[in-house]
C-alpha positions in Angstrom: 103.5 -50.9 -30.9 106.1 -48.6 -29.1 109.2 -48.7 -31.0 111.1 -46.5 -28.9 110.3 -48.5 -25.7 111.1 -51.8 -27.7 114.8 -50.0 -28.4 115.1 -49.2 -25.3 114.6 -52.9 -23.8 116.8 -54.2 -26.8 119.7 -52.0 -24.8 118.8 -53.8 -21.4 119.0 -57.0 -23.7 122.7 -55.8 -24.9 123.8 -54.7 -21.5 123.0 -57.9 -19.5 124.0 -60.3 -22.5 127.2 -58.6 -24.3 128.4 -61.9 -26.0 125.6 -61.2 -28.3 128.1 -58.6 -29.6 130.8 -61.0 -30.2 130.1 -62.5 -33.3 129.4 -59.2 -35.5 132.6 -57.4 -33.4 134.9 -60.3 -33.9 133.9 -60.4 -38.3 133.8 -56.7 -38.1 137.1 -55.9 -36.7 139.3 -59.2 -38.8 138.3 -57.6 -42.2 139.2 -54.6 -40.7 142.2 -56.1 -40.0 142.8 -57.9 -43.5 141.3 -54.9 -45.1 144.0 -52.7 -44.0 146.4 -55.5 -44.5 145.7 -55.8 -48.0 145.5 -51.9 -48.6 149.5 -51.5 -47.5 150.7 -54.5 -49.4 148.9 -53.0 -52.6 150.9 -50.0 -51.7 154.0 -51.7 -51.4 153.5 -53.3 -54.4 152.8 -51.1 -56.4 156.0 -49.0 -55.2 158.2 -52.0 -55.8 156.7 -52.5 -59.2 156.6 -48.8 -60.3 160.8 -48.3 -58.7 161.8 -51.4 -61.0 160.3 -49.8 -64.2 158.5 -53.1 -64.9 154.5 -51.6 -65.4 153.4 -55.3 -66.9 154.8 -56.9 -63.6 153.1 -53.8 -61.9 149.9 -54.5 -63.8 149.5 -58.5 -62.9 150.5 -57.6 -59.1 147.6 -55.1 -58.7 145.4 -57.9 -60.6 146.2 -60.3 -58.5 145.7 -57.9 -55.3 142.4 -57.3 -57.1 141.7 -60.9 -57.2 142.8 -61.1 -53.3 140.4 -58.3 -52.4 137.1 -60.1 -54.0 138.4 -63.3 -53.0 138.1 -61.4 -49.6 135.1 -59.7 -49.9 133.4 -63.0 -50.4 134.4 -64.6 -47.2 133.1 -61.4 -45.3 130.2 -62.1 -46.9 129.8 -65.7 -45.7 131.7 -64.9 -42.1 128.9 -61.8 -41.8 125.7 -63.8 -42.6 127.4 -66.7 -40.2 127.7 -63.9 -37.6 124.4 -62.5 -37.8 122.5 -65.9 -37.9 124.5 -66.4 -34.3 123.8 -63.2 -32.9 120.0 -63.9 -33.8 119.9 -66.9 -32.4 121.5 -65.6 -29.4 119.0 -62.8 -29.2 116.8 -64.7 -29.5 117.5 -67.3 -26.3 118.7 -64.0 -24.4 115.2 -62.2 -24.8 113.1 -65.9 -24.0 115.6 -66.8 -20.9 117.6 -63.6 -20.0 121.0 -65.2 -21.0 123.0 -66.8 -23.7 126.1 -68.2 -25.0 127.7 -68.3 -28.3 127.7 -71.9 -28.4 123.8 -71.8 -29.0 124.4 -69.6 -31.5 126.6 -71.2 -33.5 124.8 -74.4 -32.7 121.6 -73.0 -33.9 123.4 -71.4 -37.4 124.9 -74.4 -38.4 122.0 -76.1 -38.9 120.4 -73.4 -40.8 123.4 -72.1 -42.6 122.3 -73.7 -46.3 118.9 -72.0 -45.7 120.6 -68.4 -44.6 122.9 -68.6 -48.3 119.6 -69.0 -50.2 117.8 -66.1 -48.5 120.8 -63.9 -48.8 121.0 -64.4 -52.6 117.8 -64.1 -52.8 117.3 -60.9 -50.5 120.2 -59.4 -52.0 118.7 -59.9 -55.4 115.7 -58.4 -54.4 117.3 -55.4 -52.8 120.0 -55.5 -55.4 117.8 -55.0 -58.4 115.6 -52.5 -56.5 118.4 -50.1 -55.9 118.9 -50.0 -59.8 115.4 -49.2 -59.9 116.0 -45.4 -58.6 116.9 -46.4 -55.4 113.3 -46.4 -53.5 112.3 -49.9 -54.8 115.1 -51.4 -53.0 114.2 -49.7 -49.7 111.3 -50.9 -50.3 112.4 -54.6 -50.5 114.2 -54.7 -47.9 111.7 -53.4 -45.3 109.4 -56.3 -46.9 112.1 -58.9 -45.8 113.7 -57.4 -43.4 112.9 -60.6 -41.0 113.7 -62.9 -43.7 116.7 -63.9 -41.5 115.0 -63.9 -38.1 112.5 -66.5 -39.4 114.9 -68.7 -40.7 116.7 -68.8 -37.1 113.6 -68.4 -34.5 111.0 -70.6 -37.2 113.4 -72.8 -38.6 111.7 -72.2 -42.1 113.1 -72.2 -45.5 114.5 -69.1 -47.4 111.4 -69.1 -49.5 108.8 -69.4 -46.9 110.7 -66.7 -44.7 110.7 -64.0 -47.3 106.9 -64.5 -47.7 105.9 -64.8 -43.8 108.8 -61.5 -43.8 106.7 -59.9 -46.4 102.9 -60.8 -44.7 104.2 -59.6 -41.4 105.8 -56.2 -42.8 102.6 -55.7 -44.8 100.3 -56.1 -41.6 102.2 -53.6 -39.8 103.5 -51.3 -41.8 103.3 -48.2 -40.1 104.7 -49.3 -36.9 107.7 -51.3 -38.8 108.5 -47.8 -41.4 109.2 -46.0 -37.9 111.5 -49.1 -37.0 113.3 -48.6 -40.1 113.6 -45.3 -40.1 114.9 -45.3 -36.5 117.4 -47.7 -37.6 118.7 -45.2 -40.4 119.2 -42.3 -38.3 121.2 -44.4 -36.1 123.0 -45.8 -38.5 123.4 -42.5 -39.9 125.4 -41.3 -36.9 127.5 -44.5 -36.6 128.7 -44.1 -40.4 129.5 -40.2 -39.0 131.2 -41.4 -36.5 133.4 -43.7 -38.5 134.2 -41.4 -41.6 135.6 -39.0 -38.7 137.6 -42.2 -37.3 138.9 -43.3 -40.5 141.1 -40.1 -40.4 143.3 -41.7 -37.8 145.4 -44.4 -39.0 145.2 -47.6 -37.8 143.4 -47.4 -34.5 141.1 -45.3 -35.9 139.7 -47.9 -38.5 139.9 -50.6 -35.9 137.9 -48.7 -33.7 135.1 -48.3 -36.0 134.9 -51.5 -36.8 134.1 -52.1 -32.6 131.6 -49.5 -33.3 129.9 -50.9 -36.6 129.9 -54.6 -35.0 128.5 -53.3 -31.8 125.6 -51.4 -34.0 125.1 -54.3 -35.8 124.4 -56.5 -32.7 122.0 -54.3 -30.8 120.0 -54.1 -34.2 119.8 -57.3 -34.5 118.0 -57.9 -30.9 116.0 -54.8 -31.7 114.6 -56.8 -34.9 114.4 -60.1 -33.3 112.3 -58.2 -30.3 110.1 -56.6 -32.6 109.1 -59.9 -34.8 108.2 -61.7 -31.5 106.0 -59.0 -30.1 104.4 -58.7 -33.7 103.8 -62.5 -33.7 103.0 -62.5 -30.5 99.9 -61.3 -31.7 99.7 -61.6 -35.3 100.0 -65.3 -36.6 102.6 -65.8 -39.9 101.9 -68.2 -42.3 105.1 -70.5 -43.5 103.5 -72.3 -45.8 
């Protein structure tokens, strides 16, 4: 399989569909947003507190900023895997039919969103516990499912069933898919550069790395989706 040529074409995908960027740009650059948000009122907060002398009333306003910030970093979670289930199904249409819209994505994650929670538990477990494992057994899981998501959305399969036709197809063509992966990591490598450097300058600067990180997230998504329908294209993966 050429993986360069297939990231190429993914780029022709982007340029001649850019709403598939929407989705991961729009999450990316609102918890940006809310991040930031919540990192000056801490701030402020904490000033307040500290100039009255009061450190309990200090204390319980950090907690409850603490409480704000996982209370936040949950609905990323859910607003991310929403957004990447649309962008897949938008890749997916773009790459069959040349166009898309965001209405069939978010048409086509709604009816799979219970399916995409249980697979991202169950991913992230996988992955999860594999990082504490020294770090390589978690790479390791999540090149085996790294279609886990794509299935859902192009197969309409369960969580379950996706992370074992992810794992069949990964393990019939591995070589071809550790190149993908390591292709992806250099690139993401220089977008995570790219955005410490960015971070430096306030407010735009955070802003417009969150463009960049939704934008790298997008075009990796149609590379992946392009890559599991030329692999099944020829190979056939069992759901059941």
């Amino acid at each position: 399989m050429d993986i360069v040529g297939t990231f190429k074409e993914s780029i022709e995908v982007a340029k001649k569909n850019p709403l598939i960027f929407v989705p991961a740009v729009a999450v990316s650059l609102v918890m940006a947003v809310l991040t930031m948000a919540l990192i000056g009122g801490t701030m402020a907060t904490t000033g307040m507190m500290g100039g009255m002398g009061s450190p309990a009333g200090a204390l319980g306003a950090m907690g409850a900023m603490m409480g704000l910030a996982a209370l936040m970093g949950v609905v990323g979670m859910i607003a991310g895997l929403v957004a990447h289930g649309m962008t897949v199904g938008m890749a997916k249409e773009a790459i069959e039919t040349g166009m898309t819209s965001l209405s069939t994505g978010l048409s086509i994650v709604t009816s799979r969103l219970g399916q995409l929670v249980v697979a991202a538990v169950l991913v992230g477990l996988a992955v999860g516990v594999g990082m504490m494992l020294l770090v390589i057994p978690g790479i390791i899981a999540a090149i085996l499912f790294m279609f886990t998501f794509v299935i859902i959305i192009v197969d309409n399969a369960g969580a379950v069933d996706a992370m074992k036709a992810s794992f069949n197809l990964v393990k019939e063509n591995l070589s071809d898919l550790v190149v993908l992966f390591v292709g992806a990591l250099v690139i993401g490598i220089v977008v995570g550069i790219v955005n410490r450097v960015l971070h430096l300058i306030p407010v735009i600067g955070p802003l417009a790395g969150s463009l960049i990180t939704g934008v790298f997230s997008g075009y990796m998504t149609i590379v992946i989706v392009k890559v599991y329908k030329e692999l099944t294209s020829k190979t056939r993966v069992e759901l059941t």
